[in-house]
Every structure is written in structure tokens, then in C-alpha cells.
C-alpha positions in Angstrom: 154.4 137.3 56.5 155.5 138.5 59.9 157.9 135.3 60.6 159.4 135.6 56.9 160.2 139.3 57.6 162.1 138.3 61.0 163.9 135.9 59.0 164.8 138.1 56.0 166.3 140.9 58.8 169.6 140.6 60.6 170.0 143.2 63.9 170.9 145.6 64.0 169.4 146.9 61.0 168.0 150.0 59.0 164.4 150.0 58.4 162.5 152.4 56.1 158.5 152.7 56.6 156.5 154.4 54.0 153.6 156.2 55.3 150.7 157.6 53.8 148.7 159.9 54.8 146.3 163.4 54.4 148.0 166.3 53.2 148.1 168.2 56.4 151.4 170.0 58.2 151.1 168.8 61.6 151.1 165.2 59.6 155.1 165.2 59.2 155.5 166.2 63.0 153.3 164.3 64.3 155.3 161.2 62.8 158.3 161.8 64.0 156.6 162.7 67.5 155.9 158.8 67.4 159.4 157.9 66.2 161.3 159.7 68.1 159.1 158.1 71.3 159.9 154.8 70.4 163.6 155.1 68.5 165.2 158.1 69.4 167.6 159.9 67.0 167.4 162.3 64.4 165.3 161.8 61.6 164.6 163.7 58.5 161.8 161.9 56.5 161.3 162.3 52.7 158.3 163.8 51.9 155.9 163.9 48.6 152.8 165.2 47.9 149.8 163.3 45.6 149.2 164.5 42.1 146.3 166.5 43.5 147.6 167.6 46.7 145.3 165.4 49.4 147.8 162.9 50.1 151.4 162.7 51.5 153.8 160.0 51.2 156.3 160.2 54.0 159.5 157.7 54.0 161.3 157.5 57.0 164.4 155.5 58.2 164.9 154.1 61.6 167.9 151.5 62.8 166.2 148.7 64.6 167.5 146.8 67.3 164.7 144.0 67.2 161.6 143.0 65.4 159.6 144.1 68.6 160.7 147.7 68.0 159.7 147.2 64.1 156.1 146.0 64.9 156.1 148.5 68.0 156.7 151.3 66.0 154.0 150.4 63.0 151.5 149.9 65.6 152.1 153.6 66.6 152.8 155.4 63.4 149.0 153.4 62.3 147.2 155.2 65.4 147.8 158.7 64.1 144.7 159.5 63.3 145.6 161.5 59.4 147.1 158.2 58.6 145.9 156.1 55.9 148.2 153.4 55.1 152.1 152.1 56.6 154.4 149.8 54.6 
């Protein structure tokens, strides 16, 4: 999977991740804590909640300038511990 993502991706590029994770304030910030570590800029994330209000999806869009900083970043958005799931 990881080598037909490299090849499907041409840098620099835009990259969205979709996170999801407990529905929890500090969630949102805590996210773009991590991005803006790793890729700084400004970032304003789409955010929706679950049907019943536990979960959050969070999109956010970064410009990539390699597949390290892809892979970097997913490894960090995954340690945040209200985190359930990145794609």
C-alpha cells in the first residue's frame, strides 16, 4: 500500500487526512498542535460531529513536500491519545 501511495503522489502536493476521534474540545487543538509541529502554516480543519455526539470527524489539509512528512505526520496525529482512527 505504502509504495503504491508514493507512486500515485507527485511533490509537492496537497494532502487531506481524515481523523477520527472522541468528541472532546481540546481534540481539534490538539490536532493542529501536531500539524503545525511537523508542517507549519495555517490550517483550518473541517469538523463534524457523529449522529449521537461521541465522535468527531476532523479533515484537515496539509501541502507535503515528501512522503516522509506524509507518514511523519500520521505517525503523530495516531499518538494523540482521543484518537481513534486516521485515513
Amino acid at each position: 500500500m505504502r509504495k503504491k501511495l508514493q507512486e500515485m503522489l507527485t511533490f509537492p502536493c496537497y494532502f487531506t487526512y481524515k481523523i477520527i476521534g472522541l468528541s472532546r474540545p481540546e481534540l481539534i487543538d490538539q490536532i493542529i498542535r501536531v500539524v503545525q509541529l511537523c508542517i507549519p502554516g495555517d490550517y483550518i480543519p473541517q469538523v463534524k460531529s457523529s449522529n449521537k455526539g461521541n465522535y468527531l470527524s476532523v479533515s484537515i489539509t496539509i501541502c507535503a513536500k515528501n512522503f516522509e512528512q506524509i507518514e511523519q505526520l500520521y505517525n503523530e496525529i495516531s499518538q494523540i491519545s482521543m484518537v481513534r482512527m486516521v485515513f
